[in-house]
C-alpha positions in Angstrom: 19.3 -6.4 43.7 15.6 -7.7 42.5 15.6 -9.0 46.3 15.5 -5.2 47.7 13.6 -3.6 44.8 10.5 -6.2 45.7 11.0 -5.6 49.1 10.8 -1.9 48.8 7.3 -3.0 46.8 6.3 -5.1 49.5 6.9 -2.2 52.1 5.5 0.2 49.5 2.0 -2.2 49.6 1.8 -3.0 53.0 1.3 0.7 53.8 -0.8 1.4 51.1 -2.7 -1.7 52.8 -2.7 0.0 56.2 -4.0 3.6 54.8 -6.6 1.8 53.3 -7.6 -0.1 56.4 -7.1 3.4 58.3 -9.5 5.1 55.9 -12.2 2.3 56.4 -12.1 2.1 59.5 -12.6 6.2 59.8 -15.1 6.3 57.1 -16.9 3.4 59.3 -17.1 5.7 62.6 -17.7 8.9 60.5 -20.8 6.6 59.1 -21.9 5.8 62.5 -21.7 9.3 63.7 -23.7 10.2 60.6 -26.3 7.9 61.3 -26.5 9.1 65.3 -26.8 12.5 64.3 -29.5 11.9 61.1 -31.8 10.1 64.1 -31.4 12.7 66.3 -32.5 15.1 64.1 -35.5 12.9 63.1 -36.2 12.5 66.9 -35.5 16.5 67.4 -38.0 16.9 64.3 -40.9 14.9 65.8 -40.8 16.4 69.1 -40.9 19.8 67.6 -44.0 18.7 65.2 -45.6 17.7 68.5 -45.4 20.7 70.5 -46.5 22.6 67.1 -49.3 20.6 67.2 -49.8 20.9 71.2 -49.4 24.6 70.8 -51.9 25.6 67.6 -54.9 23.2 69.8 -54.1 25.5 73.0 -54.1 28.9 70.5 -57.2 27.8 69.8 -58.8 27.1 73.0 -57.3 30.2 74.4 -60.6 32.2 72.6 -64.3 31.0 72.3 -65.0 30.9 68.8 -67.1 33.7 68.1 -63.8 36.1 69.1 -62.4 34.2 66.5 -64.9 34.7 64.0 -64.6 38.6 64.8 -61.5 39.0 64.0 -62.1 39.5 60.1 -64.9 41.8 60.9 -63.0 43.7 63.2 -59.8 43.8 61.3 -62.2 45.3 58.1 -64.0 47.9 60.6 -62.9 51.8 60.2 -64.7 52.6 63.6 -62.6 53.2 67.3 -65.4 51.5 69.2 -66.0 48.2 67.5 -62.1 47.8 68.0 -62.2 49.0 71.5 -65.2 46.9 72.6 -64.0 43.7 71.1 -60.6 44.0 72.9 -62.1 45.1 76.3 -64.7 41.5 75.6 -61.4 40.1 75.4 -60.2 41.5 78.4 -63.0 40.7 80.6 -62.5 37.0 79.1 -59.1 36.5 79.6 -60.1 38.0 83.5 -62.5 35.4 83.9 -59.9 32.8 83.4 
C-alpha cells in the first residue's frame, strides 16, 4: 500500500516537473519575442526621429527667411493687402521653384 501511495507522489511530481519545464520553456520564447519586438520599436523610433528631423530642415528651406520672419507681422496685421501681397510673394516664390 505505501508502494502505490509514493508512486502516485512520484507521478504527481513528475508532472508538476514537466509543467514547470513547460512554463519555462514558454516564458523563455515569450522573453525572446519580447525582446524582438522592444528592438523593433527602438529601431521603428529612430527611423521616425530621423525623418522628423529630415522633414523640419526641408520646412525650413522650403521659405527664404525673411517669409519666415513675416509671418508674425502678418499674422498681427488687420489690413487685406499686407495679407494678400505676402501670399501672392509666396506664390511667385514657390513659381520660381
Amino acid at each position: 500500500m505505501n508502494m502505490r501511495i509514493l508512486d502516485g507522489v512520484i507521478g504527481i511530481l513528475d508532472r508538476v516537473q514537466k509543467d514547470i519545464s513547460d512554463s519555462t520553456n514558454k516564458i523563455e520564447k515569450l522573453q525572446t519575442n519580447l525582446n524582438q519586438v522592444q528592438k523593433e520599436k527602438e529601431n521603428i523610433e529612430k527611423e521616425l526621429q530621423t525623418l522628423r528631423s529630415s522633414t523640419k530642415g526641408k520646412e525650413e528651406d522650403d521659405f527664404p527667411k525673411e517669409f519666415l520672419s513675416l509671418i508674425p507681422y502678418i499674422k498681427n496685421s488687420k489690413s487685406i493687402d499686407e495679407h494678400y501681397q505676402f501670399l501672392n510673394e509666396i506664390s511667385e516664390e514657390g513659381t520660381k521653384k
